[in-house]
N, CA, C and O atoms as a Tripos MOL2 file, in Angstrom:
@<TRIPOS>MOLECULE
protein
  184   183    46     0     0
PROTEIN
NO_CHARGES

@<TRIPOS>ATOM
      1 N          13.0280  -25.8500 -164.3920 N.3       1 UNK1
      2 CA         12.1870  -24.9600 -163.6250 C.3       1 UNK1
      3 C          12.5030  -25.0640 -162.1440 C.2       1 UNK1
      4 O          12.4580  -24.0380 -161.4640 O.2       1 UNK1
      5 N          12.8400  -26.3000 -161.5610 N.am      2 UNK2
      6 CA         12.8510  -26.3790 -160.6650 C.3       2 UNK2
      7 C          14.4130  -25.6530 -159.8390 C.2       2 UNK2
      8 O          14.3910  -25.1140 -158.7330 O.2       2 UNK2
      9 N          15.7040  -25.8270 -160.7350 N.am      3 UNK3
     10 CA         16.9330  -24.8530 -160.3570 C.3       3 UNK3
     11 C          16.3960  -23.4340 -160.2740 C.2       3 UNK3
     12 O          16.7620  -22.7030 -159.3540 O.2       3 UNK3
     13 N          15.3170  -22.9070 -161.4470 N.am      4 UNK4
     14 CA         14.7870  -21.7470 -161.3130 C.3       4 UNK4
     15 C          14.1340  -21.1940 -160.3290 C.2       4 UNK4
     16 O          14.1900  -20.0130 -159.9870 O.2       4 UNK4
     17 N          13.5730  -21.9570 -159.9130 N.am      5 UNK5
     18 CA         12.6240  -22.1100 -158.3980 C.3       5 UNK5
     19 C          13.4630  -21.6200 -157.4740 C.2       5 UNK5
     20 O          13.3420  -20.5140 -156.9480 O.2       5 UNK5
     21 N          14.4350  -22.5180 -157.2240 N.am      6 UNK6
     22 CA         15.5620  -22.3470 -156.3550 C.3       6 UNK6
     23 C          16.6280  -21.1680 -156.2690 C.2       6 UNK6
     24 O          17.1970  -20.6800 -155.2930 O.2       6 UNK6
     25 N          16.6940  -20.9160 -157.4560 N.am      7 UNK7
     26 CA         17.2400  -19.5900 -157.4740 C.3       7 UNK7
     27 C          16.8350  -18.3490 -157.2390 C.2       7 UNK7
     28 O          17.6390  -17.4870 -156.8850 O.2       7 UNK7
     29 N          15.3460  -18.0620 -157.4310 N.am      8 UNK8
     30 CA         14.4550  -17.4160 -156.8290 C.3       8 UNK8
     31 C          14.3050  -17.3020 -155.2610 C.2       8 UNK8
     32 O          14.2860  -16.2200 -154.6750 O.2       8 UNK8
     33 N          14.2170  -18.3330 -154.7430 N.am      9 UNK9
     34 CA         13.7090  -18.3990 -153.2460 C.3       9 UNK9
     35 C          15.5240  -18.3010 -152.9750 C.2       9 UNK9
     36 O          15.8280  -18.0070 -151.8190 O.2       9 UNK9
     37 N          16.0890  -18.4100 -153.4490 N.am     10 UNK10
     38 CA         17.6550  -18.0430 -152.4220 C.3      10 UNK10
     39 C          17.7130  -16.6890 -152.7470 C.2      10 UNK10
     40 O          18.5070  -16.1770 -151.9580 O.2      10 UNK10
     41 N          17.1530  -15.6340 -153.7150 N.am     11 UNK11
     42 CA         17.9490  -14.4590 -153.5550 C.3      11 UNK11
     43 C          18.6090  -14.1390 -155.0280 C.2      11 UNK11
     44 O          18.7110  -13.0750 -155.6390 O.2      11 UNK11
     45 N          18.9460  -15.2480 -155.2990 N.am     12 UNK12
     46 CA         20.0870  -15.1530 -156.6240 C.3      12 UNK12
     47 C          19.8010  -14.6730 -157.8560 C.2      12 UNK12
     48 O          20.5970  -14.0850 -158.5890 O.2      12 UNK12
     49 N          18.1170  -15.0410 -158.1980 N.am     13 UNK13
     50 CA         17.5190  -14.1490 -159.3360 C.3      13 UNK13
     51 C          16.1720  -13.2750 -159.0490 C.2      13 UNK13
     52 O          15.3090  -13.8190 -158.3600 O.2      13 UNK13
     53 N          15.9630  -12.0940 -159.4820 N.am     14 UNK14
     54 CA         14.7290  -11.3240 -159.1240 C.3      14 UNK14
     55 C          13.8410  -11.3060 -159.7990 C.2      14 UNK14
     56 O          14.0970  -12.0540 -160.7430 O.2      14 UNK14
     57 N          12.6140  -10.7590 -159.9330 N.am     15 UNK15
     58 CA         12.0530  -10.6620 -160.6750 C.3      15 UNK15
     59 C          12.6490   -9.1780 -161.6250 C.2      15 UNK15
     60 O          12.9670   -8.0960 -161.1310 O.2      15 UNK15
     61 N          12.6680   -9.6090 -163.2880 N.am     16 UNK16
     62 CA         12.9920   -8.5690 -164.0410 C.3      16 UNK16
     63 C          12.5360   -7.0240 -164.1090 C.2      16 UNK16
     64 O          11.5730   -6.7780 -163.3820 O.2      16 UNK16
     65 N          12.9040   -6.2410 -164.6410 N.am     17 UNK17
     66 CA         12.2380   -5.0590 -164.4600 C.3      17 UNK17
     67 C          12.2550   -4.2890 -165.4870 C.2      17 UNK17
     68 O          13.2360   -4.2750 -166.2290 O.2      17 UNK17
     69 N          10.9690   -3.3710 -165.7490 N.am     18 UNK18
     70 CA         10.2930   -3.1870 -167.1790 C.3      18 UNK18
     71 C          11.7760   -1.9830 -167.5440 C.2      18 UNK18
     72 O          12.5910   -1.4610 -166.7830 O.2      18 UNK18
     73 N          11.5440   -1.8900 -169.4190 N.am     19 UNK19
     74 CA         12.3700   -0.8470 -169.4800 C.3      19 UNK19
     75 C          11.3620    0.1310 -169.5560 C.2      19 UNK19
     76 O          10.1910   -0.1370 -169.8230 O.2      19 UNK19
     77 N          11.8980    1.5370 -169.2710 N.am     20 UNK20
     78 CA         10.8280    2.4920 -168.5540 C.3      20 UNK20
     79 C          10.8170    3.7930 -169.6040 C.2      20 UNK20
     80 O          11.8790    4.3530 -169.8760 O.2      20 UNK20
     81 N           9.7200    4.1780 -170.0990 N.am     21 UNK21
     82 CA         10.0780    5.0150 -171.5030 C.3      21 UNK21
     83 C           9.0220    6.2290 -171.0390 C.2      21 UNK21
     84 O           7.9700    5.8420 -170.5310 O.2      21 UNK21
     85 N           9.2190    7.6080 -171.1730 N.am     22 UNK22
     86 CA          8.4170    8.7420 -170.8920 C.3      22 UNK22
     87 C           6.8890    8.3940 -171.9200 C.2      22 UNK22
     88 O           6.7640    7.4490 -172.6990 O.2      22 UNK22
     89 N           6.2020    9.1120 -171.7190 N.am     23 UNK23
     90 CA          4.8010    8.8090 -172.6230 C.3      23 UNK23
     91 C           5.0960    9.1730 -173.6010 C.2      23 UNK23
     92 O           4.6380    8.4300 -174.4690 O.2      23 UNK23
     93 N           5.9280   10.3630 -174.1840 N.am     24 UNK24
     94 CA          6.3630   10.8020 -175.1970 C.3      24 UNK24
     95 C           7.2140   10.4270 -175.8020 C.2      24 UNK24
     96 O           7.5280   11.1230 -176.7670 O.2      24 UNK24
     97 N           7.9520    9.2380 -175.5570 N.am     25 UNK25
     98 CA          8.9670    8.7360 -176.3730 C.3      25 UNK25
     99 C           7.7900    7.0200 -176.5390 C.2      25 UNK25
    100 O           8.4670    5.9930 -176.5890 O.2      25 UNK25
    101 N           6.7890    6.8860 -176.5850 N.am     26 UNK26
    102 CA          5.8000    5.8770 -177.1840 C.3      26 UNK26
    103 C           6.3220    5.6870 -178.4950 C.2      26 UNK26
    104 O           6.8290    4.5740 -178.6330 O.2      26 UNK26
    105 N           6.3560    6.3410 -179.3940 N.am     27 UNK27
    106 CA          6.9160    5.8270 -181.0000 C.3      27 UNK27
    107 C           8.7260    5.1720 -180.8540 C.2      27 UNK27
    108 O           9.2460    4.4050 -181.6640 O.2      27 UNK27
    109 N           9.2470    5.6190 -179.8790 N.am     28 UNK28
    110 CA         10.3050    5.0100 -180.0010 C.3      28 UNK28
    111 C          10.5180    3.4810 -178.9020 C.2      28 UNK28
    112 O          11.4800    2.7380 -179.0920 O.2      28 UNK28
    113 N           9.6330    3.2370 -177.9500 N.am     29 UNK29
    114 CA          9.1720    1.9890 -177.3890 C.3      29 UNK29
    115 C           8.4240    1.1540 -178.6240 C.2      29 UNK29
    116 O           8.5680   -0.0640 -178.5160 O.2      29 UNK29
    117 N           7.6710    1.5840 -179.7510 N.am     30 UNK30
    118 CA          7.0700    0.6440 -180.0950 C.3      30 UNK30
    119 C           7.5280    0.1660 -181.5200 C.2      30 UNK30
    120 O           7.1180   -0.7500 -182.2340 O.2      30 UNK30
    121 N           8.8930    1.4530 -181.7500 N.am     31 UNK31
    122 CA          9.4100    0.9140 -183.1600 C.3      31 UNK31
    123 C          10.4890   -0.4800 -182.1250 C.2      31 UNK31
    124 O          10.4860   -1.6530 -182.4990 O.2      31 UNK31
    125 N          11.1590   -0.0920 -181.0870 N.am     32 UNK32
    126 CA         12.2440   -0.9100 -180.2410 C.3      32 UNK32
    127 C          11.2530   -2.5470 -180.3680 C.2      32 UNK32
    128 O          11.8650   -3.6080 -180.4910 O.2      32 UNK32
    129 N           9.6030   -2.5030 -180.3110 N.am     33 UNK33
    130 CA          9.1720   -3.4170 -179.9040 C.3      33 UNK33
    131 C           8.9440   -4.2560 -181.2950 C.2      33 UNK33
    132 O           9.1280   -5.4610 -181.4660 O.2      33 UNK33
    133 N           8.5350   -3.3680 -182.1510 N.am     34 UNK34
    134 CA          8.4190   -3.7410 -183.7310 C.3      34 UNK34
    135 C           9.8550   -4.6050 -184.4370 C.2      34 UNK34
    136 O           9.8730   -5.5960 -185.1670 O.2      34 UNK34
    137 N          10.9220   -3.8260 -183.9180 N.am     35 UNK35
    138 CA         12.1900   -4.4270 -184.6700 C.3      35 UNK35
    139 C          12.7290   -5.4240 -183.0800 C.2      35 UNK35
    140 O          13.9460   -5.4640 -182.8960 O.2      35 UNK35
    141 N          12.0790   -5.9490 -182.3350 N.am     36 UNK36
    142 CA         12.5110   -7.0530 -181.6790 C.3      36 UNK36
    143 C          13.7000   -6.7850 -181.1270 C.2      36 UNK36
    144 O          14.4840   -7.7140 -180.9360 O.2      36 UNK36
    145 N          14.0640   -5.3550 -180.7460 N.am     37 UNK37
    146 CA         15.6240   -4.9290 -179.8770 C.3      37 UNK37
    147 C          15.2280   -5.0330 -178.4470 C.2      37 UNK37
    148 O          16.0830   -4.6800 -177.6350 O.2      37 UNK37
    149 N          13.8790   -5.5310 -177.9120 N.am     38 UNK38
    150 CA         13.7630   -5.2980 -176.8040 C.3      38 UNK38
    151 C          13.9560   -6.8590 -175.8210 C.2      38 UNK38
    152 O          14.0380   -7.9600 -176.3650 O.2      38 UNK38
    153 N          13.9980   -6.6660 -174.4440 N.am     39 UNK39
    154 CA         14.4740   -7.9770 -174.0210 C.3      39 UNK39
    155 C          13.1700   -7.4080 -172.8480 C.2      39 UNK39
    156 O          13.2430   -6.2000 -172.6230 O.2      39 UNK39
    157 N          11.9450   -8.2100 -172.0590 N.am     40 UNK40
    158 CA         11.3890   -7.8050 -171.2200 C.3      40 UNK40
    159 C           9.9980   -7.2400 -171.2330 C.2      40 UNK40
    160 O           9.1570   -7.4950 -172.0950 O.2      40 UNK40
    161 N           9.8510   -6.5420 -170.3220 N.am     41 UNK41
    162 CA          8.6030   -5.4430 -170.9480 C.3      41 UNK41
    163 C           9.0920   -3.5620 -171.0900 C.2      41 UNK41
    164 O          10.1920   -3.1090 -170.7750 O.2      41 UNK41
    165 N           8.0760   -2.8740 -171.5670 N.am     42 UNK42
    166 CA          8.5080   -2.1460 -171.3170 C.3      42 UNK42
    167 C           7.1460   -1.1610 -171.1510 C.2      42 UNK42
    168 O           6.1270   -1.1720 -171.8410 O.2      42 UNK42
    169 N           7.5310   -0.1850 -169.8350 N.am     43 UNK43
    170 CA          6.2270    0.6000 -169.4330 C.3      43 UNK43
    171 C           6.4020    1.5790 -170.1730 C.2      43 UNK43
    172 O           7.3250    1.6370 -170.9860 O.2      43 UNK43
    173 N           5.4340    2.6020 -169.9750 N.am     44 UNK44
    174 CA          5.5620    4.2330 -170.0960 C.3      44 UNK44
    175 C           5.1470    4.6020 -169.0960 C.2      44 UNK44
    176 O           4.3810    3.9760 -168.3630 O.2      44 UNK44
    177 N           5.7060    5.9420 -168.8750 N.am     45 UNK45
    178 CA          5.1080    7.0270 -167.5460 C.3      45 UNK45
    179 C           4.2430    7.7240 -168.0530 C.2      45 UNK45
    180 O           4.3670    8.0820 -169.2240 O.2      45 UNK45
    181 N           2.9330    8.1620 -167.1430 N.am     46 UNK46
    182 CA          1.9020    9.3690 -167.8600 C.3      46 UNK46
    183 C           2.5570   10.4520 -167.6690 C.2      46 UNK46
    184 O           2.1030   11.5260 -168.0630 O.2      46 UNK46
@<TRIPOS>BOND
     1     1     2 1
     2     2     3 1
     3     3     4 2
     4     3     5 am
     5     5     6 1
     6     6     7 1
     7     7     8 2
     8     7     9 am
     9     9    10 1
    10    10    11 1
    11    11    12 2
    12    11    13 am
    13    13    14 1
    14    14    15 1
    15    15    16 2
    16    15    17 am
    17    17    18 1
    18    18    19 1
    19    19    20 2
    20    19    21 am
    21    21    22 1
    22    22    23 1
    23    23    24 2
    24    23    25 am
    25    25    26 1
    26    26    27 1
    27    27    28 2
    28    27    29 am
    29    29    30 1
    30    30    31 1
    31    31    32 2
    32    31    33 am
    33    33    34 1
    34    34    35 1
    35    35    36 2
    36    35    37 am
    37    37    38 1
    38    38    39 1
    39    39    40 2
    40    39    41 am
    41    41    42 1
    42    42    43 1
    43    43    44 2
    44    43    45 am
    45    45    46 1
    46    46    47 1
    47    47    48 2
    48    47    49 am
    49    49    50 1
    50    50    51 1
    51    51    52 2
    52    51    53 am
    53    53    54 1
    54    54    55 1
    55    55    56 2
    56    55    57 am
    57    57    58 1
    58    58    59 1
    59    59    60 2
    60    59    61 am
    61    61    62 1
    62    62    63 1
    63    63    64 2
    64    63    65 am
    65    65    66 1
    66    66    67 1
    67    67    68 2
    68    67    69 am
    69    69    70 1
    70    70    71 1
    71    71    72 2
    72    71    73 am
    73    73    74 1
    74    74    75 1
    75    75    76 2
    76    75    77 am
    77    77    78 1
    78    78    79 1
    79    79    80 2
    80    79    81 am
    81    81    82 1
    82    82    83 1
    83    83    84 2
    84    83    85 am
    85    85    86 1
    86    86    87 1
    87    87    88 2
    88    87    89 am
    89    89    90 1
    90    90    91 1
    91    91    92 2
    92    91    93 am
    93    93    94 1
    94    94    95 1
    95    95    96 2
    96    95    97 am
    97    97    98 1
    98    98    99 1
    99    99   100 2
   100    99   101 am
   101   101   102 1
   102   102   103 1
   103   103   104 2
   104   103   105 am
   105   105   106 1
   106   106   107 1
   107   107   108 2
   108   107   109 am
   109   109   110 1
   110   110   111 1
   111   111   112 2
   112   111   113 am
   113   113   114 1
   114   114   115 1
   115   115   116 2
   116   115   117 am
   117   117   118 1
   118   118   119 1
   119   119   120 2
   120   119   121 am
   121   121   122 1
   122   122   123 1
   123   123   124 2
   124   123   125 am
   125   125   126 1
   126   126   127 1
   127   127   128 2
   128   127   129 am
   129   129   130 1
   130   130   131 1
   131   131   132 2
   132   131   133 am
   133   133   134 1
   134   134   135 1
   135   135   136 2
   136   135   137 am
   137   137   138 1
   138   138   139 1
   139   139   140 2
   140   139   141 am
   141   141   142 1
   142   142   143 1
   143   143   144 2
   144   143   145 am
   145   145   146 1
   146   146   147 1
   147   147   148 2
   148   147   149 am
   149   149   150 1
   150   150   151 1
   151   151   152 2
   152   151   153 am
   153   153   154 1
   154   154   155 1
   155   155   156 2
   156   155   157 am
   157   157   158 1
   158   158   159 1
   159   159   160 2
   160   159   161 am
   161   161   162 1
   162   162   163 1
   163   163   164 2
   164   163   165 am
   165   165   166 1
   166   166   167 1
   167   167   168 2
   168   167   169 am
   169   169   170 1
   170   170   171 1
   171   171   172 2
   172   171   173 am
   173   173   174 1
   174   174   175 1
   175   175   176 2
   176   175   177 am
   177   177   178 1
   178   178   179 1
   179   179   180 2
   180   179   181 am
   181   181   182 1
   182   182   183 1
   183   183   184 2
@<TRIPOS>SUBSTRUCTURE
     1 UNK1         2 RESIDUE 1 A UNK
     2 UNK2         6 RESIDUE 1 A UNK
     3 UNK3        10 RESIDUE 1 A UNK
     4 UNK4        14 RESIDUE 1 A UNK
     5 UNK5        18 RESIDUE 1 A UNK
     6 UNK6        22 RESIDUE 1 A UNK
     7 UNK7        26 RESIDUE 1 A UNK
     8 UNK8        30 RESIDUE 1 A UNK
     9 UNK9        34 RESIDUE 1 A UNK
    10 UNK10       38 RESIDUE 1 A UNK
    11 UNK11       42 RESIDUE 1 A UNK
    12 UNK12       46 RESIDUE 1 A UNK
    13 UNK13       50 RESIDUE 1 A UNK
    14 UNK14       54 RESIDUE 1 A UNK
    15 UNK15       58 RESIDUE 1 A UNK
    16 UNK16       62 RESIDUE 1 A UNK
    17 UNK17       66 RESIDUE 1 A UNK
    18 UNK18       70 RESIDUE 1 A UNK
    19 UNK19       74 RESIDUE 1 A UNK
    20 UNK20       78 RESIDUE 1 A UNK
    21 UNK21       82 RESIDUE 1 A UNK
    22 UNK22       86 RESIDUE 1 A UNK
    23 UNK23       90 RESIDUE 1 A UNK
    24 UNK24       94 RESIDUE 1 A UNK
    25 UNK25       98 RESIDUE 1 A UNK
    26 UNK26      102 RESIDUE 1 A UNK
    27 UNK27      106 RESIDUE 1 A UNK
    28 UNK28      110 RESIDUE 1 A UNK
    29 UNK29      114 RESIDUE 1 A UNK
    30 UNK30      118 RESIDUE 1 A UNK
    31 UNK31      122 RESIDUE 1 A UNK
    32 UNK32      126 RESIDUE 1 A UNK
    33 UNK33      130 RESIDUE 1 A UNK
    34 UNK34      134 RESIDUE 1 A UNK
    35 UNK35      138 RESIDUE 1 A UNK
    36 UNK36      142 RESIDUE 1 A UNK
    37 UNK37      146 RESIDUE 1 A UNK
    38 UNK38      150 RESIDUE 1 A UNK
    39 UNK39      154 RESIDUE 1 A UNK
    40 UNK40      158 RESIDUE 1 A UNK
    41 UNK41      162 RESIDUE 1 A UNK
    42 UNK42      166 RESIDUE 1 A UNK
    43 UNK43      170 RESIDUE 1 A UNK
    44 UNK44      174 RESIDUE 1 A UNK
    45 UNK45      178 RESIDUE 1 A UNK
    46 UNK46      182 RESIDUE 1 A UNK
C-alpha cells in the first residue's frame, strides 16, 4: 500500500475511470457485469 501511496502522490497512477454506457444500453452494462467482463465501475448517462 504504501509503493501505492507513492505512486499516487508522484503522478504515476490516477484514479481509475468508470466505463461509461448510454441509459439505453443498461441491459448490455449489466449482462458485461453479470458475466464478470468488466474491470472497474461502470456509469450510465440519463
Amino acid at each position: 500500500m504504501a509503493e501505492m501511496a507513492r505512486l499516487l502522490a508522484a503522478g504515476v497512477l490516477g484514479p481509475g475511470r468508470p466505463t461509461v454506457y448510454e441509459l439505453a444500453e443498461g441491459p448490455k452494462a449489466l449482462a458485461e457485469l453479470e458475466a464478470r467482463a468488466t474491470v472497474g465501475k461502470l456509469a450510465l448517462l440519463p
